[in-house]
C-alpha positions in Angstrom: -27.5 -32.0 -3.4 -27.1 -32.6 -6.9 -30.6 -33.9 -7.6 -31.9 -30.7 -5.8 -29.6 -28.8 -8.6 -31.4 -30.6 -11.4 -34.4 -29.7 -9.7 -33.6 -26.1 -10.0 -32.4 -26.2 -13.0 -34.9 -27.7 -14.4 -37.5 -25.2 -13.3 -35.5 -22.3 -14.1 -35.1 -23.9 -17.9 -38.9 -23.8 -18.3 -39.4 -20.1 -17.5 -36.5 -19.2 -19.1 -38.2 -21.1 -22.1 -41.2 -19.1 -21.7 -39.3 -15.5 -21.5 -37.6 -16.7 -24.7 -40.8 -16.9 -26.5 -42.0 -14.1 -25.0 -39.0 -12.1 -26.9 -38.1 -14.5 -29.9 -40.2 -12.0 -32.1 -39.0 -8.8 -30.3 -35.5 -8.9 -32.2 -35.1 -6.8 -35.9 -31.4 -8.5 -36.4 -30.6 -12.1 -37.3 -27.9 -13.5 -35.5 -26.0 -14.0 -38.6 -26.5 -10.4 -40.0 -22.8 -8.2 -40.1 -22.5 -6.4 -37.8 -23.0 -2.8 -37.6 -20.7 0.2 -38.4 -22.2 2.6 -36.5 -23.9 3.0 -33.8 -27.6 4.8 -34.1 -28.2 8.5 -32.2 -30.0 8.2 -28.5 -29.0 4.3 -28.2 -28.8 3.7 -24.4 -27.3 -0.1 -22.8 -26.9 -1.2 -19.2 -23.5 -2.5 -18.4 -22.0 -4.5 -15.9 -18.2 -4.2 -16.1 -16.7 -2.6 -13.0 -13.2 -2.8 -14.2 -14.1 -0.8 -17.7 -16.0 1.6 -15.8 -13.7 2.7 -13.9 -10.5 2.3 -16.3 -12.8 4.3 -18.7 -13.5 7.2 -16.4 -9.7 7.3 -15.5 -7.9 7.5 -19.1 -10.4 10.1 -19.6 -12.5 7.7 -23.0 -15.5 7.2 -20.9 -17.0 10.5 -22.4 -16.1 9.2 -26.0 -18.4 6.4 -25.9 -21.0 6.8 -28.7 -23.9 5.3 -27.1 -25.2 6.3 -23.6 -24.8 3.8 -20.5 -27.6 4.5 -18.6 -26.7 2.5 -15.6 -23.6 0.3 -14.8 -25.5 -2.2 -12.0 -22.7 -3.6 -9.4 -23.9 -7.4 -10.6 -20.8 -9.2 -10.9 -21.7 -13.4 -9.4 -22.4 -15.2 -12.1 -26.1 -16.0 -11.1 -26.8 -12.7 -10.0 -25.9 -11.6 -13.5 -27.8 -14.4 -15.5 -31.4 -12.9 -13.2 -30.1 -9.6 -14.4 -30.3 -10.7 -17.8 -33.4 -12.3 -17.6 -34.7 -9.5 -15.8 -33.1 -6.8 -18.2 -31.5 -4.8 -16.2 -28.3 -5.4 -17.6 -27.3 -5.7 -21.5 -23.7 -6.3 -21.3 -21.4 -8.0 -18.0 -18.2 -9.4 -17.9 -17.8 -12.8 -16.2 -16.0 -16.0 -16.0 -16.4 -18.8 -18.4 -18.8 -20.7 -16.5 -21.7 -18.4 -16.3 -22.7 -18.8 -19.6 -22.4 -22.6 -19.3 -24.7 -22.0 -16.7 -27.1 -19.7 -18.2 -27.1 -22.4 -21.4 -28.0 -25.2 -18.7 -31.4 -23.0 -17.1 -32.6 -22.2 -20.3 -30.9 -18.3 -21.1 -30.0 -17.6 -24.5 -26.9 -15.7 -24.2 -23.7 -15.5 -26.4 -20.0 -14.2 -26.0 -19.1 -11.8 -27.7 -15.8 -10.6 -25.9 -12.7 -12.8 -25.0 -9.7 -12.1 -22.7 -7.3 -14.9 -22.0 -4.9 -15.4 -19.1 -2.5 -18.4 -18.2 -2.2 -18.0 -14.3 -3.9 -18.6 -11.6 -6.5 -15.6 -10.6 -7.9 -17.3 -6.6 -6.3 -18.9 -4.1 -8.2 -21.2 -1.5 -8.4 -19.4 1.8 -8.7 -21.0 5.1 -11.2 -19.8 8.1 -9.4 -19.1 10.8 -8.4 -22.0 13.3 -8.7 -24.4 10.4 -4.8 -25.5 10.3 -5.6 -26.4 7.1 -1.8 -25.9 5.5 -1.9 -27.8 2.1 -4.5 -29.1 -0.7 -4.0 -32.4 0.5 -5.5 -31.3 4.1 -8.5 -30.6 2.1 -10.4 -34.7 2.5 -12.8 -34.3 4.8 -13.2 -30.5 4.9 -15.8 -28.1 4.3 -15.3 -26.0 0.7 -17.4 -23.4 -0.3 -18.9 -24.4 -4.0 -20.8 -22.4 -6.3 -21.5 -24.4 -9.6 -21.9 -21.9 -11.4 -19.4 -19.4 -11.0 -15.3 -19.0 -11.7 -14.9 -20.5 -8.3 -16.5 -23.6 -8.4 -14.8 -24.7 -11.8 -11.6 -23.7 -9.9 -12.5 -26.1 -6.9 -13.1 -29.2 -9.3 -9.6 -28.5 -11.5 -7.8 -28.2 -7.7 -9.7 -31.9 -6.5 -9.4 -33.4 -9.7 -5.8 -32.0 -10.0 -4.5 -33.7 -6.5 -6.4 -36.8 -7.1 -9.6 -36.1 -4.4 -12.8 -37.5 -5.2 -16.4 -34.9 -4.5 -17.2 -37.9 -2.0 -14.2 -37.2 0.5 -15.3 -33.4 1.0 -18.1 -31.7 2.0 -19.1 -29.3 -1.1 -21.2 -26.3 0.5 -23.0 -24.5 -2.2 -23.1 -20.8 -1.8 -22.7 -18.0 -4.0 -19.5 -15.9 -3.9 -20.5 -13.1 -2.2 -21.3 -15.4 0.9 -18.0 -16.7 0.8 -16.5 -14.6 3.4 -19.1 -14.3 5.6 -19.1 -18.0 5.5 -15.2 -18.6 6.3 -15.3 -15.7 8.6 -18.0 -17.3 11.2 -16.2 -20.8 10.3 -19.5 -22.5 8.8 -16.9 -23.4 6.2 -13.0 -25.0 6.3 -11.8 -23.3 2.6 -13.2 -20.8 0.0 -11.5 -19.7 -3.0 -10.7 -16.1 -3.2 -9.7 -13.5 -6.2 -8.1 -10.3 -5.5 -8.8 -8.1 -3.8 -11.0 -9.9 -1.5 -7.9 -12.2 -0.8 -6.2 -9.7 0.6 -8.8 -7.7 2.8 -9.6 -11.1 4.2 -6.0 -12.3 5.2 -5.2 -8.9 6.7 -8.1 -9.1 8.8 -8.1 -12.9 9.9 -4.2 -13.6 9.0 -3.6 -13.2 13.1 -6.0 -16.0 13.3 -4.6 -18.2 11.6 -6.4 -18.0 8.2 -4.2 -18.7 5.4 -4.5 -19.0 1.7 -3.9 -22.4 -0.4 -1.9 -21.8 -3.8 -3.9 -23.9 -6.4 -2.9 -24.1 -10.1 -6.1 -24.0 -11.2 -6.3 -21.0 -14.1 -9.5 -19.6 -14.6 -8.3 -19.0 -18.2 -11.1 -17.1 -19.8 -12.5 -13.9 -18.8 -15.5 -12.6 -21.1 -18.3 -10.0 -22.2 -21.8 -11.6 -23.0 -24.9 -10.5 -23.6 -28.6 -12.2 -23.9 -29.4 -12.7 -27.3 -32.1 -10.5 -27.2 -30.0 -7.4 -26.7 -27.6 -8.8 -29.8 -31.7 -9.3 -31.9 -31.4 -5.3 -31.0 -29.7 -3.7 -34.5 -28.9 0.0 -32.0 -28.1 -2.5 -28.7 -26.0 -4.6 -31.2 -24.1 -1.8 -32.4 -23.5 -0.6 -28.9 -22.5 -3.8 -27.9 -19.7 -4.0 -30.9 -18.5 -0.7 -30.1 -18.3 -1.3 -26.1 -16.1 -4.4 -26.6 -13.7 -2.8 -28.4 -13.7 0.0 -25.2 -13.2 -3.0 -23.0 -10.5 -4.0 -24.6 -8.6 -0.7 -24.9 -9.3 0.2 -21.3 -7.6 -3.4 -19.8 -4.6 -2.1 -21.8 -4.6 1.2 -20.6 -4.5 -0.4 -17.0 -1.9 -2.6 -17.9 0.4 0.1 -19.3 -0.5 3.1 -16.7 -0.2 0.8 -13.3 0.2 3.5 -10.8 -2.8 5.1 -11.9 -4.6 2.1 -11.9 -3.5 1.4 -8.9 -4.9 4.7 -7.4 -8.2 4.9 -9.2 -9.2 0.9 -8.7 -7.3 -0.8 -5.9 -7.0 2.5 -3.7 -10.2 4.2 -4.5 -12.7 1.8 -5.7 -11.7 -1.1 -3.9 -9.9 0.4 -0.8 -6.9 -1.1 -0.2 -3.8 0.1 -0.1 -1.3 0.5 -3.3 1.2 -1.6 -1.4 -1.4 -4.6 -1.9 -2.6 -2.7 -5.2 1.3 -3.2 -6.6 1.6 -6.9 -5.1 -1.9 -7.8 -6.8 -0.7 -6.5 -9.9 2.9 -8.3 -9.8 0.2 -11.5 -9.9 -1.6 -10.2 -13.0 -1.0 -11.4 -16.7 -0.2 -8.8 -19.8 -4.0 -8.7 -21.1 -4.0 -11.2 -24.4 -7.1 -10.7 -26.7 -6.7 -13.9 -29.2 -8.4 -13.2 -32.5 -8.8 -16.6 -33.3 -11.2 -18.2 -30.5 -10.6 -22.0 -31.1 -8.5 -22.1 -28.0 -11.3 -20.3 -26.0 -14.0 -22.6 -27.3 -11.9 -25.5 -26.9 -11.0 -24.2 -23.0 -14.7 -23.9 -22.4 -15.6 -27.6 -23.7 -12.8 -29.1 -21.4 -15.1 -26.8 -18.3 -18.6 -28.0 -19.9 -17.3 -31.9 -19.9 -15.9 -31.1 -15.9 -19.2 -29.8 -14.4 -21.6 -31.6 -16.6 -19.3 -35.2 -15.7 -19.1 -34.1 -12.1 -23.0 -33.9 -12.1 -23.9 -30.4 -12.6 -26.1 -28.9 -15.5 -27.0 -31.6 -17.0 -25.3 -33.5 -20.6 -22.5 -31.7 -22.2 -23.1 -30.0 -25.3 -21.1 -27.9 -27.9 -19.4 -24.9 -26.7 -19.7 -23.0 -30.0 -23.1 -22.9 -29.4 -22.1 -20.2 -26.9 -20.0 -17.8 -28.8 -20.9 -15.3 -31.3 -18.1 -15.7 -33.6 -19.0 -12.7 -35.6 -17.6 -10.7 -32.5 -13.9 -12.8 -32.9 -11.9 -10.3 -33.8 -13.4 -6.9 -32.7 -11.0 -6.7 -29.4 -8.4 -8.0 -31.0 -8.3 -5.1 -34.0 -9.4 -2.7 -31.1 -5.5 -3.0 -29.8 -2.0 -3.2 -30.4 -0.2 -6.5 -32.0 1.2 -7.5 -29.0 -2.1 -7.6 -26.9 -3.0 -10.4 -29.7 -0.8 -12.8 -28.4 -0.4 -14.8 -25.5 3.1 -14.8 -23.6 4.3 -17.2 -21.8 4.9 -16.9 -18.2 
């Protein structure tokens, strides 16, 4: 399995290679230039952030935007987002910390330039139903779904390497996220980790079954806006792209301090499920934190780089500052309040 990863990845490294020379001499902004303080008339991006969208649309600063989102694609798996890169039909997405590990290892050129940081655990590992699977330890011998390079994969290694289980005693089935389900509901897998509010759609359909969900304390801790290089090579897209973060951040704080309507316009309308399981979900959900210093972060994402490249995936490790773009630091933190600057303990 993992020599067929190296396989791919190396293949995927070479064209992505090629693209990168195809655009090296498309950009009119070093990466080292200051960044802009304004953002040029008619510049349109292509976004991929679901939760700003619609936090945006519902405290009513979507129309103050002062660039023009011409589409916001509904890419969100990490891979799926790295080909939309590649393919440009996305400038900006919010992610997980390991896609950009990944999109380093197959060759993308791709920085963050947006950093939100959370302290508790975001999946939980549900069970297909039948499994009797009814603690981590249960977990030798089963089926998991694995996908190396997404959010869900790094939080199945912490959870193995956590209760002392070695990748030899289970069966690691690599699929991508959105097969997860469809996977644990036809039982081609034992366990699949889960976020919100997938979680919950799944138990209250297969809960009768006997499907059940693991609590792991794996943290996910970094959650983060990225963009190819390219687009940041782009002086209108990079002004966009400063301006947007700063949105970003301003609309997870208007969710975290207007629940019930956040609850209504994203649990209940856009994700449909009911504001009793919108409130629960949110009772689970960390007080945003936008650190304006990133060493954590980079340090965070190191300790991930040194668990997937050790375990055998993408490759040698290599320096996680390579993927940041710390001119971005402190651009969501000075977009918000003091107290969304600091991490709380919980």
């Amino acid at each position: 399995m993992r020599n067929s990863l190296r396989r791919i990845v190396v293949a995927v490294a070479a064209a992505g290679l090629l693209a990168s020379c195809a655009t090296d001499d498309a950009g009119d902004v070093a990466l080292t230039a200051a960044l802009p303080d304004s953002v040029p008339a008619g510049t349109e991006v292509k976004v991929s952030v679901r939760t700003a969208r619609v936090a945006l649309e519902a405290s009513g600063e979507l129309a103050k935007l002062p660039f023009t989102v011409t589409d916001w694609p509904a890419v969100s798996a990490g891979p799926d987002v790295i080909q939309a890169f590649r393919g440009g039909s996305v400038d900006i997405a919010s992610n997980a910390g390991i896609p950009p590990i990944h999109a380093h290892a197959t060759g993308l050129d791709a920085k963050i330039i947006g950093v939100k940081v959370r302290n508790l655990p975001n999946y939980q590992l549900a069970t297909a139903p039948g499994s009797g699977i009814g603690s981590i330890a249960e977990l030798r011998g089963k089926k998991i779904a694995f996908s190396p390079g997404q959010a869900q994969g790094v939080i199945v290694l912490r959870t193995l390497k956590a209760a002392g289980i070695g990748l030899n005693e289970v069966e690691l089935v690599e699929l991508n996220s959105p097969q997860f389900l469809t996977a644990l509901q036809g039982r081609q897998i034992d366990v699949a980790p889960l976020g919100e509010p997938s979680l919950t759609k799944y138990l209250d359909k297969y809960r009768d079954q006997g499907a059940t969900a693991l609590h792991t304390q794996a943290v996910d801790a970094l959650s983060v806006l990225w963009a190819p290089t390219a687009v940041l090579q782009d002086s209108a897209k990079l002004a966009a792209a400063k301006e947007f973060v700063k949105f970003w951040a301003r609309g997870e704080v208007w969710a975290w301090e207007h629940p019930e309507e956040w609850i209504q316009a994203y649990y209940v309308k856009d994700q449909e499920v009911s504001a009793e399981d919108g409130r629960r979900i949110l009772r689970t959900t960390p007080k945003p934190y936008f650190p304006d210093n990133w060493d954590e972060a980079i340090a965070w994402e190191q300790e991930t780089i040194d668990l997937v490249t050790g375990s055998g995936y993408f490759g040698d490790s290599f320096d996680a500052a390579e993927l940041f773009d710390r001119r971005f630091e402190k651009v969501a933190a000075d977009a918000v309040a003091p107290q969304y600057r600091t991490e709380e303990s919980q």
